[in-house]
N, C-alpha and C positions, 0 to 999 in steps of 0.2 A: 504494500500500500504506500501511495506517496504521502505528500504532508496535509492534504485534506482531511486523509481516512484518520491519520495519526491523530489529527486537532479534535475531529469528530468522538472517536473513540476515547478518549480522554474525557469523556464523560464532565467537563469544567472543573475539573481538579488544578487550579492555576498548576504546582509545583510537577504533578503527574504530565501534563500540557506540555510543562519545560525539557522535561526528561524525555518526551516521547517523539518534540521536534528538535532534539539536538542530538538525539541515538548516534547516527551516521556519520556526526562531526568529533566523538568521543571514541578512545580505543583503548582497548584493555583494560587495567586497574585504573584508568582514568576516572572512570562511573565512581569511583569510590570516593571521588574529592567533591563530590557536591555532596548536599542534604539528605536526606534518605527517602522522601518522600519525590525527590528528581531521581536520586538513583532507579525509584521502583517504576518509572516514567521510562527511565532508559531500557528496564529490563522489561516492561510492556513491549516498547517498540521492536525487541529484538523477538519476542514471544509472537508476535504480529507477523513478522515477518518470515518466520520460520514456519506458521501455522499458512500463510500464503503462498510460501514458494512448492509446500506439499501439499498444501491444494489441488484435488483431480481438476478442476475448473480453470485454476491456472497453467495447471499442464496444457491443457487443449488450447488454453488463451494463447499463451508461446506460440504453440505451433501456427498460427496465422503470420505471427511478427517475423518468425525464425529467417524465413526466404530474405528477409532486408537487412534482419539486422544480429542474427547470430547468435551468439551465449547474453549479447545482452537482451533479449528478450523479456526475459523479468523484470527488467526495469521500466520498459515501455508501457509494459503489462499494467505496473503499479500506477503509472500515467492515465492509462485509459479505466482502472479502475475508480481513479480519482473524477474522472467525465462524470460516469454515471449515478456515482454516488453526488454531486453538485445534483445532478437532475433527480433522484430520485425521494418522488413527493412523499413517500411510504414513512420517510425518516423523517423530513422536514422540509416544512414548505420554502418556496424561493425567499419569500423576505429572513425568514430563520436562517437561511444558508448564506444572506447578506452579512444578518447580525452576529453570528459563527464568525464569521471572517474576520469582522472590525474587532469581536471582544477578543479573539487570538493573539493579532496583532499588539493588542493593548496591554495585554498579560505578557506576552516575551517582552514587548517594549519595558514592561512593568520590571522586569525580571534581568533588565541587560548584563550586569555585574556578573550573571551566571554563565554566559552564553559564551559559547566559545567564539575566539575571533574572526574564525571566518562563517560561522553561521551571523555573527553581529553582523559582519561587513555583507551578509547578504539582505538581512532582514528591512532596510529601505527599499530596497527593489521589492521585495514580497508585499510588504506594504503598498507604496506609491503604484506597485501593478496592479494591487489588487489581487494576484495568485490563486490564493486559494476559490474565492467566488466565479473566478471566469475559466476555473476547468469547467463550468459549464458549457464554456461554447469551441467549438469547433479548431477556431482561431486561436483560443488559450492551449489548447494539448497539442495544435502544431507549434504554438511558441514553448511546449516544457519538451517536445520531442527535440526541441533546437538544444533546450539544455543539456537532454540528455546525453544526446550526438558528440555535444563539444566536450561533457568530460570522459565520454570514452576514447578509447586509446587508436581506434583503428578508424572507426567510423567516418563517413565523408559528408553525412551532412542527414537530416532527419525524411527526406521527400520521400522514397519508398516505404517508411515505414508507415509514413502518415498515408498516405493512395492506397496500404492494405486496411487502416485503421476504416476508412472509410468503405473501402469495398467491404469489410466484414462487419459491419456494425452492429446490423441488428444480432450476428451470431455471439458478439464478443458483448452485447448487453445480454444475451441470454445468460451467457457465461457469468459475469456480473452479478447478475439474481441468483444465479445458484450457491454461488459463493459465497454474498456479505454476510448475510441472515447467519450464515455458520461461523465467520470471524469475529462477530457483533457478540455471539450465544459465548465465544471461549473469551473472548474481553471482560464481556460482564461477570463473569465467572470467575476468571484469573485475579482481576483489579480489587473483587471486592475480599479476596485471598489476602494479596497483597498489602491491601491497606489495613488487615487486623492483624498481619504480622509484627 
């Protein structure tokens, strides 16, 4: 999941919030130098990730991207999960997926002392673009597919992946539905674990 699902799933736990969009920029015994309640934030996100990469629904989501874009396929994947989850009314309606966005921003802002330096140095861009609210549209996942393109190693540029993203759509939102409702079910589960530890 990208950083939509991450902010979503965090259920408005501000500290949980911090820990689960900074996972990626944190490594090793690093998660040990924050709070405990970011550390259980960062071990959400990595619990998240691990419960989606073995996802049968993500398996089959890959294999649409693979033709373009290779092993990194799961990362795109995590992109185009983030699409459907902005549109899907079942969770929250469009102005809730606005105010999701603004209160995010407002809590990492709130939180910057924690943040590592290059997740800081990215967080006006996520803001000023808006990010997480316009994976709703079309034009927002071909600009995270740009993201994604430029930090891989091989990659030439994100167009193939997106021209399958769209040819497979409606199969890769089926895919989407199979999948959340089961990552949503091991989150609320896991978190509420976590936080009586």
């Amino acid at each position: 999941m990208n950083y939509l699902a991450h902010a979503y799933l965090s259920f408005r736990n501000p500290e949980i919030l911090v820990g689960n969009m900074i996972s990626d920029f944190v490594k090793g015994k690093k998660q040990f130098d924050y709070p405990l309640l970011v550390q259980k934030g960062i071990q959400l996100h990595r619990a998240i990730d691990t419960f989606t990469d073995q996802h049968p629904a993500t398996k089959r989501a890959k294999e649409y991207l693979k033709p373009a874009v290779g092993a990194y396929a799961g990362a795109f994947i995590d992109v185009v999960y983030d699409h459907f989850l902005a549109l899907d009314s079942k969770e929250l309606p469009e102005t809730a997926w606005k105010e999701l966005a603004a209160e995010t921003y407002h809590q990492l802002a709130d939180n910057l002392p924690l943040l590592p330096e290059k997740f800081a140095r990215m967080l006006p861009y996520m803001t000023s673009q808006d990010w997480l609210y316009n994976y709703r549209f079309t034009w927002g996942i071909e600009n995270s597919f740009g993201g994604v393109a430029r930090r891989a190693k091989y990659l030439t540029g994100p167009g193939l992946a997106f021209q399958l993203f769209i040819k497979h759509y409606g199969e890769l939102e089926s895919l989407y539905h199979a999948f959340f409702p089961d990552v949503k079910k091991m989150v609320e589960a896991g978190l509420t674990a976590r936080l009586m530890q």
